[in-house]
C-alpha positions in Angstrom: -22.1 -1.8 10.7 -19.7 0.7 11.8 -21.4 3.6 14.0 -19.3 7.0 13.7 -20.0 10.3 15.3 -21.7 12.7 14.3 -18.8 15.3 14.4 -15.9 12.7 13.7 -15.1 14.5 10.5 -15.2 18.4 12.3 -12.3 20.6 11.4 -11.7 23.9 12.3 -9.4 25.3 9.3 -11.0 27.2 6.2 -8.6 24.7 4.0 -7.3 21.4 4.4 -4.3 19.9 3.4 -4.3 15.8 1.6 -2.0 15.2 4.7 -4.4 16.2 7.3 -7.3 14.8 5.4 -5.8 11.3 5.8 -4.8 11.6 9.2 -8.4 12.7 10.0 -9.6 9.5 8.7 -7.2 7.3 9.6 -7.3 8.1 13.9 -11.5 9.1 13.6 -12.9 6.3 11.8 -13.4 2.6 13.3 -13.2 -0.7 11.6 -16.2 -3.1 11.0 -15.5 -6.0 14.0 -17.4 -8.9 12.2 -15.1 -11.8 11.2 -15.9 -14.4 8.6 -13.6 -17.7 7.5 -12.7 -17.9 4.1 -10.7 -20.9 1.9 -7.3 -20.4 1.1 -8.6 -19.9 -2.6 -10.7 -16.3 -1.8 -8.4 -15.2 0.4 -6.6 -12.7 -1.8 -7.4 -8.9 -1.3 -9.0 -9.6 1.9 -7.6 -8.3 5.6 -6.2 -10.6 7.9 -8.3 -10.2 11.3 -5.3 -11.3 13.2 -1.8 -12.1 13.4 -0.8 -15.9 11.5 1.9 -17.2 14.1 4.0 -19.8 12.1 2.4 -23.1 13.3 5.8 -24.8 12.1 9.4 -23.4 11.0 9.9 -23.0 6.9 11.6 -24.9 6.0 10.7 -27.7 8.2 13.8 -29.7 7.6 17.3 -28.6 7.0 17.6 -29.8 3.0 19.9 -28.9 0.0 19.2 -26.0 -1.9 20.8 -27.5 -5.1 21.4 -30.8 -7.3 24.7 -32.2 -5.6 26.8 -33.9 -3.2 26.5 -33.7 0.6 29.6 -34.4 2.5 30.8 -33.5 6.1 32.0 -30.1 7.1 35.3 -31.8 8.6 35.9 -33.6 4.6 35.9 -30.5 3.1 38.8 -29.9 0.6 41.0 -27.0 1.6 43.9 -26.3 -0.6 43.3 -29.2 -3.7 40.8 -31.4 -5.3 39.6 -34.3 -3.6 38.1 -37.8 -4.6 35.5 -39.3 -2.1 33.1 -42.5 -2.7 29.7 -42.0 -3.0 27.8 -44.0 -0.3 24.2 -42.8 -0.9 21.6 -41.2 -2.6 18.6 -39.0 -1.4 15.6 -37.3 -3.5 13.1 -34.6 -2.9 10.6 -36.2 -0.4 12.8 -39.0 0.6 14.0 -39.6 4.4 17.6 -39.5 4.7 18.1 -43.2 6.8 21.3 -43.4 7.2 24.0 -40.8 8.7 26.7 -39.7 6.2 30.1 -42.1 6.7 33.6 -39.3 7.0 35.3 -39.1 3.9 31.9 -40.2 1.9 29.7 -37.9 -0.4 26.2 -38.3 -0.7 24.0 -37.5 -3.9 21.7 -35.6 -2.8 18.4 -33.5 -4.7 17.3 -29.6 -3.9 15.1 -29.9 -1.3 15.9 -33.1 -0.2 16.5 -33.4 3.6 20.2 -32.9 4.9 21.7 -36.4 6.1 22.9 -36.5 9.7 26.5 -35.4 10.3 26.5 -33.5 6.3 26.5 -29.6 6.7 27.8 -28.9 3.4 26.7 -29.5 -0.5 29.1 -29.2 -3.7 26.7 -28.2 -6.8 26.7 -31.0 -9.6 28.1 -28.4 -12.1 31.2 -27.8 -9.9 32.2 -31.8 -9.7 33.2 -34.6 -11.7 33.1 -38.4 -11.3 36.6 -39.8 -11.9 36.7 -43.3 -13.9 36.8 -45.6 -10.5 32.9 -43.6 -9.8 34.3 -41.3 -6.9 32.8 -37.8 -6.9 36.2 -35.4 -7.4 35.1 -32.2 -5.3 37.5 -29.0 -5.6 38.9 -27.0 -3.1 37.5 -23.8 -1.4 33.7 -24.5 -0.4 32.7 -22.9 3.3 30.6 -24.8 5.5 26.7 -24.8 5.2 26.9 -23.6 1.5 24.3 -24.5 -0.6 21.9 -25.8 2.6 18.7 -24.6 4.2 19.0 -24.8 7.8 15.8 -25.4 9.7 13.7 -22.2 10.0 16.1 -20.2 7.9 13.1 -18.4 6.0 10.9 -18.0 9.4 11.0 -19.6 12.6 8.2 -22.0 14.4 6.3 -19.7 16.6 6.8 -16.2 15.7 4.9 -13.4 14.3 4.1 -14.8 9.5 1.7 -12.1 9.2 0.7 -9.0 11.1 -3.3 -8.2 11.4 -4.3 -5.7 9.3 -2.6 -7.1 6.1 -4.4 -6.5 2.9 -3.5 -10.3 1.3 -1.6 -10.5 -1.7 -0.6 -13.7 -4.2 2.8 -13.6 -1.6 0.8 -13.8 1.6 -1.4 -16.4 0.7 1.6 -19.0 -0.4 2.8 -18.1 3.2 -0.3 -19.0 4.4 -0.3 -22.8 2.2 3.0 -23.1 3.4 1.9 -23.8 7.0 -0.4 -25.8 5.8 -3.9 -23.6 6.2 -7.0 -24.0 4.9 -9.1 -21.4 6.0 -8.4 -17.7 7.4 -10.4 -15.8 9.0 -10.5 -11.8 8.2 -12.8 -8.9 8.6 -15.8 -9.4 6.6 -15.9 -6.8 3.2 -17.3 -3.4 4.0 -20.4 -2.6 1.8 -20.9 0.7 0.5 -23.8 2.4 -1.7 -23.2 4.5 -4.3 -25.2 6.7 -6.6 -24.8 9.9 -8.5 -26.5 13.5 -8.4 -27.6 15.4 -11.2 -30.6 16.1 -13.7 -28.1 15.9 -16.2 -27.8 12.1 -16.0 -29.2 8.8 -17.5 -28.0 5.9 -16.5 -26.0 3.6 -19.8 -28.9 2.2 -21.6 -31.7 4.1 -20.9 -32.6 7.1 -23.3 -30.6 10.6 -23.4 -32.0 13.8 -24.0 -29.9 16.0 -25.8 -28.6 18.0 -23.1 -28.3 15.0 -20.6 -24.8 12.8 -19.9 -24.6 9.1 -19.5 -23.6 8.9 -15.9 -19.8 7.3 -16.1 -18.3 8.5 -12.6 -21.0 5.7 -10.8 -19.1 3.1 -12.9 -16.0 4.2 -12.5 -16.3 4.5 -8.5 -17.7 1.2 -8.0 -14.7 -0.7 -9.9 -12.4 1.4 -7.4 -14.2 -0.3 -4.7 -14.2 -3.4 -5.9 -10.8 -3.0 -6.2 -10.2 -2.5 -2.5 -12.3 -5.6 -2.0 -16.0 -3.8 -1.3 -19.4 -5.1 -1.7 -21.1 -2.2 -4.1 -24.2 -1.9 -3.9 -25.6 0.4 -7.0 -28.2 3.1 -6.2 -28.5 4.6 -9.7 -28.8 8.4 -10.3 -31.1 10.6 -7.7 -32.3 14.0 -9.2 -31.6 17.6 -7.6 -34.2 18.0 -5.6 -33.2 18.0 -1.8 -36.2 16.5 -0.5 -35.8 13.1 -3.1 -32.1 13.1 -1.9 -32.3 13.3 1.5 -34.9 10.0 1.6 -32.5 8.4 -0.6 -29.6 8.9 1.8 -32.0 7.8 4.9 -33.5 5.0 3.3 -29.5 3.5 2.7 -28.2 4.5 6.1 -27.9 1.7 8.2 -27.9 -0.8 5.3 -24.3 -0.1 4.3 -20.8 1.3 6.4 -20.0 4.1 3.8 -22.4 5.9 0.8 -20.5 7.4 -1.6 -22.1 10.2 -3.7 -20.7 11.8 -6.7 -21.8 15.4 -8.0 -23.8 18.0 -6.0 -21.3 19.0 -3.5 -20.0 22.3 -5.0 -21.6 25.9 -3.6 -24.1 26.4 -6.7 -27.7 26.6 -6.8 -28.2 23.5 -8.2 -26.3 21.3 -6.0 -28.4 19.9 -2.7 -26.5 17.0 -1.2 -25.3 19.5 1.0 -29.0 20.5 2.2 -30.1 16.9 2.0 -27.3 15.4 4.4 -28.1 18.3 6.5 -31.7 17.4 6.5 -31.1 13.6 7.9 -27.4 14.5 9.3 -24.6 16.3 9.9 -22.2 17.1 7.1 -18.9 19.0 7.2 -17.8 20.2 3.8 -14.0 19.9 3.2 -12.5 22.3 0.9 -9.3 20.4 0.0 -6.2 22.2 -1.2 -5.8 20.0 -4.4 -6.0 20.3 -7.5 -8.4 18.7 -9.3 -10.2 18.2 -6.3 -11.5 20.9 -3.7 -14.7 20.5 -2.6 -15.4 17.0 -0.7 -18.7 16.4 1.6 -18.2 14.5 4.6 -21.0 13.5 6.7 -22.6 11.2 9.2 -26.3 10.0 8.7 -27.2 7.7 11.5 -24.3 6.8 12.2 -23.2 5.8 8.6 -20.4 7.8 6.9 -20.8 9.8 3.8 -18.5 10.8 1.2 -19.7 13.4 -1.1 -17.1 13.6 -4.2 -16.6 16.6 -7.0 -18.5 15.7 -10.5 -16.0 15.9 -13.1 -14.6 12.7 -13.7 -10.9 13.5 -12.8 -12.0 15.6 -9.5 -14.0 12.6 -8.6 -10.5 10.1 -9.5 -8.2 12.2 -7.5 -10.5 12.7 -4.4 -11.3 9.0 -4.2 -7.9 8.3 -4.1 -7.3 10.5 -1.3 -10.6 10.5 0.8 -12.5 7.3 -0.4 -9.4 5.1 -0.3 -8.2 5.1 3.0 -11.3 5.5 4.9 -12.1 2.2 2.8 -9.1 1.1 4.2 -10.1 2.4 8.1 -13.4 1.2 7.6 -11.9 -2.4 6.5 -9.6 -3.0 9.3 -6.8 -2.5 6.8 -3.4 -1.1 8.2 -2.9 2.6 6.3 -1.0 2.0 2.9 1.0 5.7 2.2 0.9 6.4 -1.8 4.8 6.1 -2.5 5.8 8.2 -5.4 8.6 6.9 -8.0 11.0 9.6 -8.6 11.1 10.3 -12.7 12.4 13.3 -14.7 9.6 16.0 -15.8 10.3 16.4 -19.8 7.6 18.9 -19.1 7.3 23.0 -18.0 4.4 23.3 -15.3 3.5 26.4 -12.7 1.1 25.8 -10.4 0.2 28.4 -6.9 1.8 27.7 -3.4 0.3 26.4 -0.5 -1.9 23.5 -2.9 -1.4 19.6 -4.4 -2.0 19.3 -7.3 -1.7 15.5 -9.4 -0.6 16.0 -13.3 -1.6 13.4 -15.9 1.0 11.9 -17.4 2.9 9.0 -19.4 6.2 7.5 -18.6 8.5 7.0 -21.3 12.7 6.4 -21.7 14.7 8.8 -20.5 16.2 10.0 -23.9 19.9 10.4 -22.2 21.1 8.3 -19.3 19.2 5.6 -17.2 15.8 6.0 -16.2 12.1 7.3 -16.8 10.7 10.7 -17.7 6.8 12.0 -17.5 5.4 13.6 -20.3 2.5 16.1 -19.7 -1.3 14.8 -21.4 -1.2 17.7 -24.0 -5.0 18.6 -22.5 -6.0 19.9 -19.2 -9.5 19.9 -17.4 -11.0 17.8 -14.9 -13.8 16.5 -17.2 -11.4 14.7 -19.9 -12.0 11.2 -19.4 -9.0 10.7 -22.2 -6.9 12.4 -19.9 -7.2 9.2 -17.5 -7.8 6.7 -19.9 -4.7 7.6 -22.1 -2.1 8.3 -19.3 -0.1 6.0 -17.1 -0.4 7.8 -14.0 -0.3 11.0 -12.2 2.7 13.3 -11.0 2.3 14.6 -7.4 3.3 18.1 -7.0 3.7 18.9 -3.2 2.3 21.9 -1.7 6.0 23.9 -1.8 6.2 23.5 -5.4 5.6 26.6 -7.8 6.9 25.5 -11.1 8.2 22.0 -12.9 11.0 22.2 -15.4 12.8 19.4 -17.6 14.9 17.5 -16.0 13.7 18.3 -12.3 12.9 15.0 -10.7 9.2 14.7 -9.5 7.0 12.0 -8.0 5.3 9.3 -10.2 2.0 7.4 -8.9 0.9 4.9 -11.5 -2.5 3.9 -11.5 -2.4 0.4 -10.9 -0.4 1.6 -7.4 -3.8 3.6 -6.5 -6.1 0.9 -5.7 
């Protein structure tokens, strides 16, 4: 398990910015050193533990990149049309035996291997046979078109894939490519989550009137499964501080992050404060974003804690911002910055200086001219569940902006981009 600190979190300032949130993170928090070897099929979503050196250049062989005829460079038609016999013919996964004759052609297949002394192919569509069976090639073609030198994609011996890579559908073809098996990467972090709060039941089990079914829980650990975490689920632990802080204890150690959700605002009623405080050391971050704000951060032996806001949306935005890169950190993952689309605003919006704050919105044509526009969820609050469910993403408005008109281009983050 990762050991952190127990101060590895401290910050001085009353308020902290997203930016400095991440960067905290990112330089404070270490990355789990156990490696495991997995097949080539479960390989997606997990982080390389090292740099994949090409074992062999791609392609391996310098072949044709289309249906054709090979000739020599020296052959090659300069100011008219030219007839030349056809000597040979070479598929896909073929050896080319023989070296091509001057003044020949050679049929020849996309990816079929080049034949010695050919450095140029004329596409079948661009060529016609002439009644005596010669291939009539017309005038114009540069040497080397339409072939795939040797190593042209990536060369034997060099740097495929950089440690630290989250795998994607991409990487792992790369990875086939060379001819692997097996990689080995960090092993998935685990993290425990449960939620706070009398005011919870669990999905299934019976609801008092005043009591919620407990949907951030859910919600949090398909995030982390997302970013390729074991979850293990703790259920709901009531408001008392004493109950939470054995909780917390008892998982610490067992896990490399807990996530809590609920509890972590300045009101009577909310202890996970108290309780870290009891079996750790907690620093609580008031974040200047909106919805968002209050975030616990904490050590309890040696095991991180993340203590995010209770309404749904607070607890979506934070994650994004806190829980997903110190998943990241924690994974061995390099960092992966939240690039905005630009769109146009077909919305009015003011919001105060100095603080982030993440719209909910859907993307729809641009009524005039290319492009996409956002349009405002007609509903604000950070407990409307809808507001997530029936948006496309949020708008990030940096800490300079005041107010949003039509037409002003803005920053788009879709949700699928988030995880």
């Amino acid at each position: 398990m990762a050991q952190l600190s127990d101060d590895c979190f401290a910050f001085g300032g009353p308020m902290m910015s997203v930016d400095e949130a991440v960067a905290i993170i990112a330089s404070r928090v270490g990355a789990v050193e156990e490696i495991v070897t997995v097949p080539l099929q479960e390989a997606d979503g997990r982080i390389l533990s090292g740099d994949i050196v090409a074992s062999l250049a791609l392609p391996p062989f310098t072949n044709s990149a289309v249906d054709g005829y090979a000739v020599r460079s020296d052959d090659l038609p300069s100011r008219k049309e030219a007839a030349f016999p056809v000597s040979g013919r070479i598929q896909a996964g073929a050896s080319a035996d023989e070296a091509i004759k001057p003044g020949h052609a050679m049929r020849i297949f996309t990816g079929a291997p080049m034949p010695e002394g050919a450095g140029t192919v004329f596409m079948q569509e661009d060529v016609r046979l002439d009644a005596s069976g010669k291939v009539v090639l017309p005038p114009g073609l540069r040497h080397g078109a339409n072939v795939r030198p040797l190593g042209e994609d990536i060369a034997a011996g060099t740097v495929a894939l950089e440690r630290g890579l989250r795998l994607r559908p991409q990487d792992v073809a790369l990875l086939a490519a060379f001819g692997l098996t097996r990689v080995e990467v960090r092993r998935r972090i685990r993290v425990a989550v449960f939620s706070t709060g009398n005011e919870l039941v669990s999905p299934g089990d019976v609801r008092k009137p005043a009591q919620l079914f407990d949907s951030n829980r859910f919600m949090l650990m398909a995030m982390l499964r997302r970013l390729g975490c074991e979850v293990s689920d703790l259920g709901i632990l009531r408001d008392e501080r004493m109950a939470l802080a054995q909780g917390l204890k008892k998982v610490a150690g067992t896990c490399d992050l807990i996530l809590t959700s609920g509890g972590v605002s300045t009101g009577e009623e909310d202890h996970v404060k108290a309780a870290v405080e009891e079996v750790g050391k907690l620093v609580l971050w008031r974040m200047a974003i909106k919805p968002g704000r209050p975030v616990a951060m904490g050590i309890i032996g040696g095991t991180p804690l993340i203590g995010l806001p209770g309404n749904p949306v607070a607890s979506f935005v934070t994650f994004v911002h806190v829980v997903r890169p110190t998943v990241l950190a924690l994974s061995g993952a390099r960092p992966e910055p939240l690039m905005p689309m630009p769109v146009r605003a077909a919305f009015t919006y003011r919001k105060k200086i100095g603080r982030r704050e993440y719209v909910r919105v859907n993307l729809r044509k641009a009524k005039e001219g290319a492009g996409f526009e956002a349009v405002k969820f007609p509903r604000e609050g950070a407990g409307l569940l809808s507001s997530l469910v029936d948006t496309d993403g949020l708008v990030e408005l940096g800490e300079a902006v005041t107010q949003v008109g039509p037409g002003q281009t803005i920053g788009f983050l879709g949700y699928a981009d988030l995880m």
